[in-house]
C-alpha positions in Angstrom: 33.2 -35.9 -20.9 35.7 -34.5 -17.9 33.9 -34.4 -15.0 35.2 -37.0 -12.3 33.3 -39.2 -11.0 33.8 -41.1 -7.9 32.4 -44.5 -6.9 32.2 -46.4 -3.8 33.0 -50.0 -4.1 31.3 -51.7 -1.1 33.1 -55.1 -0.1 35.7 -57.1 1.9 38.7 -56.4 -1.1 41.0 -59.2 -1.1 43.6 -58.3 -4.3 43.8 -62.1 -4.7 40.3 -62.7 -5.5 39.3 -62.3 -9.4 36.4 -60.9 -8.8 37.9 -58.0 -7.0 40.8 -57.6 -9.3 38.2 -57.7 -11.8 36.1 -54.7 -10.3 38.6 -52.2 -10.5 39.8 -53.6 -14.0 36.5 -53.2 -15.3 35.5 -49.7 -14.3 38.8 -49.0 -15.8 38.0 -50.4 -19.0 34.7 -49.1 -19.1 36.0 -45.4 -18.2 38.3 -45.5 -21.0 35.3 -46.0 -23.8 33.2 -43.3 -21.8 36.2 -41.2 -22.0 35.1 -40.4 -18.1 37.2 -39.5 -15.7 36.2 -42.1 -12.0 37.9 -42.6 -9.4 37.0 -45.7 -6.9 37.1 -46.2 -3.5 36.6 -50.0 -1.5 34.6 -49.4 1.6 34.9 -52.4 3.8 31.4 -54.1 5.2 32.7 -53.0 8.7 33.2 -49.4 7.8 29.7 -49.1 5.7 27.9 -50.1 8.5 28.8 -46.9 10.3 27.6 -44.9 7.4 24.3 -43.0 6.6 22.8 -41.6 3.8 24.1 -38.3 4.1 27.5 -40.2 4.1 27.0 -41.3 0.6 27.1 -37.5 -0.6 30.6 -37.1 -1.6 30.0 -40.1 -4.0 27.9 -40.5 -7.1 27.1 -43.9 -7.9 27.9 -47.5 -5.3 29.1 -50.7 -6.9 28.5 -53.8 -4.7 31.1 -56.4 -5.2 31.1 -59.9 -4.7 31.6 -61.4 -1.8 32.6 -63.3 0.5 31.4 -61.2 2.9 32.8 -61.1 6.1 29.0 -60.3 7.7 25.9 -60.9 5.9 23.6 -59.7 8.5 25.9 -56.0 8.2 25.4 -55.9 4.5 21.7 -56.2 4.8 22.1 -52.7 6.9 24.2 -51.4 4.1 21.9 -52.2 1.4 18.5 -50.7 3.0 21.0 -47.2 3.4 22.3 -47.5 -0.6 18.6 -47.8 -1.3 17.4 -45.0 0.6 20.5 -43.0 -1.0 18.1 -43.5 -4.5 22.4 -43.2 -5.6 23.3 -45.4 -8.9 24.0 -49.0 -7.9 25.1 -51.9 -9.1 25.2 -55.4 -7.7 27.1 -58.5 -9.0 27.8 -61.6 -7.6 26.6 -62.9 -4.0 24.9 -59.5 -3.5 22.4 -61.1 -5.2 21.1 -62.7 -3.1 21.7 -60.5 -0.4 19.7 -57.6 -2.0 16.4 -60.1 -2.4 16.7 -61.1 1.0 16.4 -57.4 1.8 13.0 -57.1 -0.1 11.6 -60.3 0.9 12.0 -58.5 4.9 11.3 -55.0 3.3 8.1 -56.1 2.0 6.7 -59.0 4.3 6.8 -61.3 2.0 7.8 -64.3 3.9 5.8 -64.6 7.1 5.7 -68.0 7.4 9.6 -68.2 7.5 9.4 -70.6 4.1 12.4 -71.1 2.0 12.3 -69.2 -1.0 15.9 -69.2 -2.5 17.7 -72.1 -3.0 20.9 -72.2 -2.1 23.8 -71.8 -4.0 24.2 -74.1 -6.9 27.6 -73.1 -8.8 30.0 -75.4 -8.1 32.1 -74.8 -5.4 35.2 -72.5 -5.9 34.8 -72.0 -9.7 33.3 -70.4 -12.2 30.3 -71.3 -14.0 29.6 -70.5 -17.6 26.0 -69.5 -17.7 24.2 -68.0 -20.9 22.6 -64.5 -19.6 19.4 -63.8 -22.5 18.2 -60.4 -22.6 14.3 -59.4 -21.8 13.4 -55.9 -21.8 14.1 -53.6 -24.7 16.8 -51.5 -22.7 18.3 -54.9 -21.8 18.2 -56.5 -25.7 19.2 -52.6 -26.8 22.4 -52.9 -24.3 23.3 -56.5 -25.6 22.7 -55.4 -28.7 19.7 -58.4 -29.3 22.1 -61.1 -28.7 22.7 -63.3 -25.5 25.6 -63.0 -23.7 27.9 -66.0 -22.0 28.8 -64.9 -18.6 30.8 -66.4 -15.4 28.9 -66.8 -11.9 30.4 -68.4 -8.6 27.2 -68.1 -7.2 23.8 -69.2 -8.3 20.3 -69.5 -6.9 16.9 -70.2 -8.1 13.8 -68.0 -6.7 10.7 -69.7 -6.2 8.1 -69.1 -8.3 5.5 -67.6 -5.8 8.7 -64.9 -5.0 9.0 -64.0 -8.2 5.4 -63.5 -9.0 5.3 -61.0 -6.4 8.7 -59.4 -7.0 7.9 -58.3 -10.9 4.1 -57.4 -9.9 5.6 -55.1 -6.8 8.8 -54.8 -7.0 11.3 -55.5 -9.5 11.9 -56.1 -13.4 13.5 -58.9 -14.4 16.0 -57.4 -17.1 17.7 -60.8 -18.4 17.2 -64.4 -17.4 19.8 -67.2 -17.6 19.5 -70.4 -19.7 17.9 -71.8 -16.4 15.4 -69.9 -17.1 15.9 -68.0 -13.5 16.1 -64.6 -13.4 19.9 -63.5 -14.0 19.7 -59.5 -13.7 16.7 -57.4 -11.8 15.9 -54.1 -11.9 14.1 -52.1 -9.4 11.0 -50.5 -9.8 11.3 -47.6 -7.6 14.9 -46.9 -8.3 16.5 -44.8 -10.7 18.8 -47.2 -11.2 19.6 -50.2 -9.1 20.6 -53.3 -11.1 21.6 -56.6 -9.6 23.4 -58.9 -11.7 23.9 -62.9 -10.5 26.2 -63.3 -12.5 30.2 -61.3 -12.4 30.2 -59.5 -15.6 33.6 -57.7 -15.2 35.0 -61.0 -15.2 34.4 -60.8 -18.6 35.2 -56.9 -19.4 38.6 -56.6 -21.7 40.2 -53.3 -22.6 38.8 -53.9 -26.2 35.3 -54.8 -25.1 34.3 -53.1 -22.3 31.2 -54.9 -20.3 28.0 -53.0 -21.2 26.2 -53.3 -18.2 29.4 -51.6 -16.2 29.7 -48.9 -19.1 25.9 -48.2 -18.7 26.5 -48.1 -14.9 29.3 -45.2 -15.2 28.1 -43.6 -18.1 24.2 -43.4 -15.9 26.3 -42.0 -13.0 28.0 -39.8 -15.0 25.2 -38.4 -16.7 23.7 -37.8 -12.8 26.5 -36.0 -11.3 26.6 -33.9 -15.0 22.8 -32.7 -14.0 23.4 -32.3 -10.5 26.3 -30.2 -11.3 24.1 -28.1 -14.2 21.2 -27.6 -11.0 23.4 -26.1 -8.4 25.6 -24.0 -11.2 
């Protein structure tokens, strides 16, 4: 593999965070198994606001990273544009949330204004330990049919009416947690959009690269490569 990649990294970076130290460690890690060469590039909230699809052309897959976000409200603008962009994405962390917020208003599925996600149950300012079990084959096949202990600092629980309408319409859920909520979704209609509660480059080494980050690159990857082939 040779062909650079480049990937927009959409959040408020703050070097002192692990979770943003984290993001650019991981893709590193993850580049080096590929053997890919990617480039990344942290778009403030602020900035991706401004931006449109056609904005999103220079790049070939979008990372969300966790928060906190400076502006809720402006990510929810961000997120219906990485959507419509049908580009590679991956969410981790508070995005979460943020991204099923943007379905439940996408798809009306809260007119009567009810609550359906808790709010957030990790404790405050740390990590939490949470055990991420696999569901769909591509899921188990990634994991390689073993759970995985992962770190969140943020958590919620879906109520059940939401979820029975999200995996009938709209989503797949690809691994639950040993809550029993639903830990990492998968959209339907989407090449490849995969949210993940939890922060899994917390937990990427250089020796063991985080599977769900290398499938992210290596999908995008595998994108650009055709793209490329098409307009050859």
């Amino acid at each position: 593999m040779s062909e650079l990649i480049k990937i927009a990294v959409i959040g408020d970076f703050n070097f002192t965070f692990n979770t943003h130290h984290a993001t650019n460690l991981a893709i590193d890690h993850s580049k080096n198994l590929l053997e890919v060469e990617a480039n990344y590039y942290w778009i403030r909230i602020n900035e991706a606001t401004r931006m449109k699809v056609s904005d999103y052309s220079n790049y070939d897959a979008v990372w969300v990273a966790p928060g906190p976000f400076s502006n809720t409200f402006f990510l929810h603008g961000v997120l219906k544009v990485l959507l419509e962009s049908k580009l590679p994405l991956l969410i981790t962390g508070e995005g979460y949330k943020q991204l099923i917020e943007v379905l439940i208003n996408q798809f009306n599925l809260n007119p009567n204004n009810e609550k359906l996600i808790s709010d957030n149950l990790a404790p405050e300012n740390n990590f939490e330990k949470v055990d991420v079990i696999p569901l769909t084959e591509s899921m188990k096949k990634m994991y390689q049919n073993m759970g995985r202990s992962e770190l969140c600092s943020a958590r919620y629980s879906l109520y059940p009416q939401l979820i029975d309408y999200l995996k009938k319409e709209v989503i797949d859920i690809e691994a639950i947690n040993h809550y029993d909520d639903p830990e990492v979704i998968s959209l339907k209609n989407h090449p490849f959009c995969v949210a993940s509660m939890s922060v899994p480059q917390i937990c990427s080494t250089r020796e063991m690269p985080h599977p769900l980050i290398s499938s992210f690159l290596n999908y995008a990857y595998l994108t650009a490569s055709n793209m490329i082939e098409r307009t050859a």
